[in-house]
C-alpha positions in Angstrom: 118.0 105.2 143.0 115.7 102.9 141.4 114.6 101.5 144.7 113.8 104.9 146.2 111.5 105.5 143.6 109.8 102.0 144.3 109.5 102.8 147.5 108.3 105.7 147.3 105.3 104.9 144.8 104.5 102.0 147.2 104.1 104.3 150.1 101.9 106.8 147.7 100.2 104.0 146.6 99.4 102.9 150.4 99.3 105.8 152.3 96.9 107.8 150.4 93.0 108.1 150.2 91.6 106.6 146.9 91.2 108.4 143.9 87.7 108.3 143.3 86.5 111.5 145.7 89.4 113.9 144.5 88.6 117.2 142.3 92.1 117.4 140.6 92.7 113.7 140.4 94.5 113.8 136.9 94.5 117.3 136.4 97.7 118.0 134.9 99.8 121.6 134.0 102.8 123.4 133.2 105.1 124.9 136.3 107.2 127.3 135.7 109.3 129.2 138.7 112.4 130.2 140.8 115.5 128.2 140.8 115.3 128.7 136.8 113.1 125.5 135.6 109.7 124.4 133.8 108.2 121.6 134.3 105.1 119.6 134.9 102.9 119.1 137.4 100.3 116.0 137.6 98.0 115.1 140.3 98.0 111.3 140.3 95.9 111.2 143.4 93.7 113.5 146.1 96.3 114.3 148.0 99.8 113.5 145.5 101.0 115.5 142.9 104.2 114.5 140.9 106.4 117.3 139.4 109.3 116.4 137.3 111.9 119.2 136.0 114.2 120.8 133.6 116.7 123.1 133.5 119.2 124.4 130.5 121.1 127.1 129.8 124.0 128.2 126.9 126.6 131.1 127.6 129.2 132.4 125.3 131.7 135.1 126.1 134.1 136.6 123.6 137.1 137.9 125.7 139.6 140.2 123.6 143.4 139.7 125.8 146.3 141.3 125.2 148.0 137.4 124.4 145.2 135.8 122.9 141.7 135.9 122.0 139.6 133.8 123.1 135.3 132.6 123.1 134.5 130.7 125.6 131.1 128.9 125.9 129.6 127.4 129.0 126.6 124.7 128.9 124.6 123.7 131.9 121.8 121.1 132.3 119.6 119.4 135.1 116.9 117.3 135.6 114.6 116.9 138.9 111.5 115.0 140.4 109.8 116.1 143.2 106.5 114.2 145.1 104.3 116.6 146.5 102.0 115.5 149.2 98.7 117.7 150.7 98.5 118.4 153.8 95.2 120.4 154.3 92.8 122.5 152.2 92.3 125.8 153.4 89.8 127.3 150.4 91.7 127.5 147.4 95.0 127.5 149.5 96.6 124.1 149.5 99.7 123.3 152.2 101.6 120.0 151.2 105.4 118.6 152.2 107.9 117.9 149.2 111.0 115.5 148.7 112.7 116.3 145.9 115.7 114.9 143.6 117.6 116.8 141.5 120.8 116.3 139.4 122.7 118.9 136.9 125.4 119.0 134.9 127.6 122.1 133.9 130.1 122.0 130.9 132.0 125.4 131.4 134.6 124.4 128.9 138.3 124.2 128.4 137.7 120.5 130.1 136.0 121.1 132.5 132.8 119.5 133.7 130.9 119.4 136.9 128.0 117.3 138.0 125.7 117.5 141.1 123.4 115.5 142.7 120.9 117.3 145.7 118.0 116.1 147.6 115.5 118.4 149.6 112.8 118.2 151.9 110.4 121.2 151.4 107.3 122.6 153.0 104.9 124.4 150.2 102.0 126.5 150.1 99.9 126.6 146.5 97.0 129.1 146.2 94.6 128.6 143.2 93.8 131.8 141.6 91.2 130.5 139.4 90.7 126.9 137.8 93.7 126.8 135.4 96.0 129.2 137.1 97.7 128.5 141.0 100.6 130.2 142.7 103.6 128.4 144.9 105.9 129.2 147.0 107.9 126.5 149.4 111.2 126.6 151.4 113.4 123.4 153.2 117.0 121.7 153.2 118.8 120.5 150.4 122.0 118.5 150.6 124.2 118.7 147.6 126.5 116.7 146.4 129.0 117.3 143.6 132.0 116.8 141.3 134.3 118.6 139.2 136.6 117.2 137.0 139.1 119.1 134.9 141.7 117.8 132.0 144.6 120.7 131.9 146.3 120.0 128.4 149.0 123.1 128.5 152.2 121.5 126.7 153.9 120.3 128.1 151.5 119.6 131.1 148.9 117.4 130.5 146.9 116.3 134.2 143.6 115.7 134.9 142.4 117.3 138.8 139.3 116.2 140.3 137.4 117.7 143.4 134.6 115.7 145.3 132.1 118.4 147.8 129.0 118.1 149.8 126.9 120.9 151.2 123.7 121.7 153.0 121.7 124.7 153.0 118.4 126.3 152.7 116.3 125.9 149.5 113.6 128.3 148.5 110.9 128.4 145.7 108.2 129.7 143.9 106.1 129.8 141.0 103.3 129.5 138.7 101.1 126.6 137.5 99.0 126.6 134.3 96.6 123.9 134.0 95.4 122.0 131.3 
């Protein structure tokens, strides 16, 4: 992983006009949007834009059974970076291609966990309403991959089960930005 990011900051670093003519060159601001994350958003160069990711969320569910009862709380967490780069300027709409890295990781209980790793090539549009405040929207591939692992401790049964996946798919966004 660490040599993917190396790469890929040595092709930004080569590929892309200098600094010096670009408007929102440093310009940084809060995302916020559809999958469920917040984020950041900085514009290291003219035409390259970094956003890194986070995602949480805490359940808890009382259930009342006949046998037993029982609360059961789940925990989920992920973490993602994705490199935009600009395409074209079209007024204030901007058009740009995104990789993108993700990884989460879900703690339903009763031990259980699961973890998942998914990369994704996207194709984005962001339109700036007004100097602080932009709109996006992007769609593209993901490929997911992911494993569960479960300890089952029921006396006198005690066996730990493990499931590997992979998946591919569509991948949609959209959001706001809110500069800074």
């Amino acid at each position: 992983m660490r040599v993917a990011g190396l790469l890929l900051v040595v092709w930004a670093s080569l590929g892309v006009p200098g600094v010096a003519s670009g408007q929102d060159v440093g310009q940084k601001g809060i995302t916020m949007g559809y999958p469920e994350s917040i984020g950041l958003l900085w514009h290291v160069a003219e035409k390259v834009a970094v956003r890194p990711e986070f995602r949480f969320a805490h359940s808890t569910t009382d259930t009342n059974l006949p046998i037993a009862d029982e609360n059961v709380s789940s925990t989920s967490f992920g973490v993602g970076m994705t490199a935009l780069f600009y395409l074209k300027r079209y007024d204030s709409l901007r058009t740009y291609v995104a990789p993108g890295w993700a990884h989460s990781h879900t703690d339903p209980g009763a031990g259980t966990t699961a973890n998942s790793d998914t990369i994704a090539g996207m194709f984005g549009a962001q339109y700036s309403v007004g100097k602080r405040f932009s709109i996006f929207g992007e769609t593209g591939l993901a490929f997911s991959h992911s494993t569960t692992k479960s300890d089952i401790a029921a006396p006198p049964i005690i066996s730990t089960f493990s499931a590997h996946g992979n998946s591919i798919g569509t991948r949609t966004g959209a959001g706001v930005i809110l500069y800074f």
